[in-house]
LUMTILUM-91624 format. One record per residue (C-alpha): residue in one letter; x, y, z. Coordinates in steps of 0.1 Angstrom, whole numbers, padded with zeros to 4 digits, always signed. Layout:
LUMTILUM-91624
AXYZ ...
This chain:
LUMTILUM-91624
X-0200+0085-0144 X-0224+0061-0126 X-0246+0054-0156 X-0211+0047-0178 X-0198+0027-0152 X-0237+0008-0148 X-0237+0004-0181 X-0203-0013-0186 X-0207-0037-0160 X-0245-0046-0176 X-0225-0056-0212 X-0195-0073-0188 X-0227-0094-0171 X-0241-0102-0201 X-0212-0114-0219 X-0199-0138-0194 X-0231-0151-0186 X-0231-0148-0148 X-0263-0153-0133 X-0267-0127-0103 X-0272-0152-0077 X-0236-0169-0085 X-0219-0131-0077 X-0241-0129-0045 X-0224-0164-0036 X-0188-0157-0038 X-0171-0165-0009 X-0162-0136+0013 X-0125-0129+0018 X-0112-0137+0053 X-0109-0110+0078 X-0078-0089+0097 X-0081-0116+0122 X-0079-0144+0103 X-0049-0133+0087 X-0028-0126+0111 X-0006-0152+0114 X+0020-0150+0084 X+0016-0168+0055 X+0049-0155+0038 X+0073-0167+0059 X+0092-0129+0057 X+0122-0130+0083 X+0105-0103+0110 X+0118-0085+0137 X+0102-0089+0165 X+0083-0059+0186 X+0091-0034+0161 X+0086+0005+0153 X+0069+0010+0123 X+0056+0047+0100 X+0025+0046+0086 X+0007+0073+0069 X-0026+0077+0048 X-0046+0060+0079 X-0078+0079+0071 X-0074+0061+0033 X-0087+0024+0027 X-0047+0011+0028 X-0034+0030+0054 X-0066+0024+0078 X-0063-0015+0068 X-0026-0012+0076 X-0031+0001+0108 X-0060-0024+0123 X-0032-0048+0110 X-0004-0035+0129 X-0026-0028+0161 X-0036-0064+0164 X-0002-0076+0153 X+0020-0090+0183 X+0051-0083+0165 X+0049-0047+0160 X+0050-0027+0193 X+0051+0006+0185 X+0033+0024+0158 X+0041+0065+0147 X+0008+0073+0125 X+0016+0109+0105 X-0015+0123+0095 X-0030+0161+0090 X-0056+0155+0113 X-0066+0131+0144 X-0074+0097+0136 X-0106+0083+0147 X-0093+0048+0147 X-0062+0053+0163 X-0081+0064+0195 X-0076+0044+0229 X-0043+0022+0211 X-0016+0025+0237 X+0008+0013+0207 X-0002+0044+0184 X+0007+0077+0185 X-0006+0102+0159 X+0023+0132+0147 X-0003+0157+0134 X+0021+0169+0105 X+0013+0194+0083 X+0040+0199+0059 X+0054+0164+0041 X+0079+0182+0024 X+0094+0186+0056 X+0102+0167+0088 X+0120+0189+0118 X+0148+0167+0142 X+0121+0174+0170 X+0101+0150+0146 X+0123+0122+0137 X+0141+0122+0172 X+0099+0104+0176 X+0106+0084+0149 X+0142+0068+0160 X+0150+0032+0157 X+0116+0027+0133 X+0125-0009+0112 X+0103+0008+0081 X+0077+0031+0071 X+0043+0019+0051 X+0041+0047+0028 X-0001+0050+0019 X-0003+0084+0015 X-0019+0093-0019 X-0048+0110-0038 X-0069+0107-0066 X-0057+0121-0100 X-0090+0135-0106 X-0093+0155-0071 X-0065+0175-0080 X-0044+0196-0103 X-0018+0181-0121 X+0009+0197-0101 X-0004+0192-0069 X-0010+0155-0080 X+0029+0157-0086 X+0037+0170-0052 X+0022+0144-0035 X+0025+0114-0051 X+0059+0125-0058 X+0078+0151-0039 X+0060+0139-0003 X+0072+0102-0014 X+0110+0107-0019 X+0111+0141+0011 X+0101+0113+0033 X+0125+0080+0024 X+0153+0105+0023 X+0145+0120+0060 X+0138+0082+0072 X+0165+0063+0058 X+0189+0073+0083 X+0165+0057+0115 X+0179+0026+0112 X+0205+0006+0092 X+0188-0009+0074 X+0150+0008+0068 X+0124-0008+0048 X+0105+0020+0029 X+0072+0006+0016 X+0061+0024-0008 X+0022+0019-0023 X+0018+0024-0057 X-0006+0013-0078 X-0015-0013-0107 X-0009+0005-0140 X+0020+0024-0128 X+0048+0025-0155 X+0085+0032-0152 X+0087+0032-0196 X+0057+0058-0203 X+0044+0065-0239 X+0031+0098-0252 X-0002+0085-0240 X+0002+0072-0208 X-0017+0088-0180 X-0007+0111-0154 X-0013+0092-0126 X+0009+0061-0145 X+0033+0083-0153 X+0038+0095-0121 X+0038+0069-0097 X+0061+0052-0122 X+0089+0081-0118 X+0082+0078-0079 X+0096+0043-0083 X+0127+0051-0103 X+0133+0076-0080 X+0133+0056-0047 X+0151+0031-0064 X+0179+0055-0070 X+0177+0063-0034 X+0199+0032-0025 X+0233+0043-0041 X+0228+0072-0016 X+0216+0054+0011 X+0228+0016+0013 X+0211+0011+0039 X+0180+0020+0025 X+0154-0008+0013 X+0127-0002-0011 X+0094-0019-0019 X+0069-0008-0045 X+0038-0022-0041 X+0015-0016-0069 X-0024-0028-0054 X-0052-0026-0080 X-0088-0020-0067 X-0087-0026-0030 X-0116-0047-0015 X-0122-0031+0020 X-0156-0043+0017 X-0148-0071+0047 X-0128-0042+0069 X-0146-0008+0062 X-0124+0009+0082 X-0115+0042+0066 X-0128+0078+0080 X-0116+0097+0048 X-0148+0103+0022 X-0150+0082-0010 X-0147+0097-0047 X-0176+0092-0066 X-0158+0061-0088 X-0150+0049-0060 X-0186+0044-0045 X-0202+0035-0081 X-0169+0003-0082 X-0176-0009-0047 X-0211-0012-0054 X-0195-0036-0082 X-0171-0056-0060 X-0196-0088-0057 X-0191-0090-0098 X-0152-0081-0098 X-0147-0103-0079 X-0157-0135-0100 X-0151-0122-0134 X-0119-0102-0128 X-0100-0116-0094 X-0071-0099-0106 X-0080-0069-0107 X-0094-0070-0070 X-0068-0064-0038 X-0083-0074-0009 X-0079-0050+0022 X-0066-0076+0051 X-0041-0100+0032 X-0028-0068+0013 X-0018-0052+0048 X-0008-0087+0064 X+0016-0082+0034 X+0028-0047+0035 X+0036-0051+0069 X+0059-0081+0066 X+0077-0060+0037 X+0078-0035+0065 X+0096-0060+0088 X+0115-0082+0067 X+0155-0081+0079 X+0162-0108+0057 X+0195-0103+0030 X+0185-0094-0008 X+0191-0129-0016 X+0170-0145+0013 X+0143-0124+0000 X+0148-0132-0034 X+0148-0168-0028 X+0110-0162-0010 X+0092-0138-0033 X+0107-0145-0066 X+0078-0152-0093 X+0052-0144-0113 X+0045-0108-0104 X+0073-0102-0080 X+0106-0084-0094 X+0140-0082-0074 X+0154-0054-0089 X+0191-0047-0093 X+0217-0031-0072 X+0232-0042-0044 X+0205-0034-0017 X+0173-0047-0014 X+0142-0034-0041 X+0113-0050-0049 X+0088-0044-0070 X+0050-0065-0063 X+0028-0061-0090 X-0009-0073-0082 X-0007-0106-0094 X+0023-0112-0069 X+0004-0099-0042 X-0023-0119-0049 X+0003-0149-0053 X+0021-0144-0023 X-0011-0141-0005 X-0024-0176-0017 X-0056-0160-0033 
């Protein structure tokens, strides 16, 4: 895998003609704390209760410095299988050690009452599992837990990561992983007739650029090392394809936030790579290039 992926990035080099010291160059993204203050002007309510899980991931633990240093969330409920090293010493945080996300007992979500939205980051690679245990959590875990949290509060915000290349029309060829989180989005989307008050946002990140916020405890796939090592070069000859880690939580937790009406929000996001979907509650769909958009990168 490492000398495929060396060798594709040696022909990409070449054929663009970029001289290694213009990749060493590129300006550096701006940190957690230099994004902080909003730049997408989401209605937010103020000192909120948020979910988050997949803190030990590079999302969830980017999501998480964000909401710690964020003076309009007050309260954050972490659900993870083990303790999280970065959550340690946050008055704000409290870690649910939770075993079974199939599953969430009243002694659990009587926690979890009056939370304005979960950040839903919890995920795996397709290549670390088997197919059907891929399915269980990327799909099963997502929908157990927006049907359990809906009823929190009236109106819930369930942010739900997906990922760039997702499809809701797959082919006979389209990947499992595309596949999959594709049907995860139809299916939280058909949440709302159930739930009105329900509000769904699928978020669909490509690579995610942690390199200015390594924050993560969780250990790295081997792709996942050899592309990182190749972040300087994606970032010049493919920005699109890049998410970085601090403007994609600033984001996420604004989605988390938002109490603004379907058309209000609408109105804001609407554009290239943003999708209000039908129905008469709130679902959004962010492709990367809206993300990107919305962050002003």
């Amino acid at each position: 895998m490492q000398v495929q992926a060396a060798t594709v990035l040696a022909k990409l080099r070449d054929e663009v003609s970029i001289p290694p010291r213009s990749v060493t160059q590129h300006p550096p993204y701006r940190s957690l704390e230099q994004v902080e203050s909003s730049r997408f002007a989401f209605y937010i309510s103020p000192m909120a209760h948020v979910i988050l899980t997949g803190c030990t991931g590079t999302a969830g633990a980017s999501m998480l410095a964000q909401c710690i240093k964020s003076s309009t969330v007050s309260r954050v409920s972490v659900l993870s299988r083990r303790p999280v090293k970065q959550a340690e010493g946050q008055d704000k945080v409290k870690v649910h050690i939770h075993k079974d996300f199939n599953s969430y007992p009243d002694s659990l979500l009587r926690e979890l009452e009056g939370a304005i939205g979960c950040i839903w980051a919890l995920g795996i690679s397709v290549s670390q599992v088997k197919p059907d245990e891929y399915r269980t959590i990327t799909y099963d875990y997502t929908l157990a837990a927006a049907k359990a949290f809906a009823p929190l509060n009236p109106a819930f915000n369930f942010v739900h990561i997906s990922g760039e290349g997702a499809t809701r029309t797959p082919g006979r060829f389209t990947q499992l992983f595309a596949r999959v989180k594709g049907e995860a989005e139809t299916a939280l989307l058909a949440l709302r007739s159930e739930t009105p008050g329900l509000r769904i946002w699928n978020v669909r990140p490509a690579f995610i650029d942690e390199s200015q916020n390594p924050l993560k405890d969780g250990p790295d796939i081997m792709l996942k090392k050899v592309l990182g090592r190749a972040l300087p070069l994606f970032r010049t000859v493919w920005p699109s394809g890049v998410t970085p880690a601090g403007p994609l939580a600033e984001l996420l937790k604004s989605c988390a936030l938002d109490t603004a009406s379907k058309d209000d929000v609408k109105a804001r996001v609407q554009g290239k790579g943003v999708t209000v979907e039908d129905g008469d509650t709130l679902g959004v769909l962010l492709a990367n290039t809206g993300i990107r958009r919305l962050a002003g990168l």
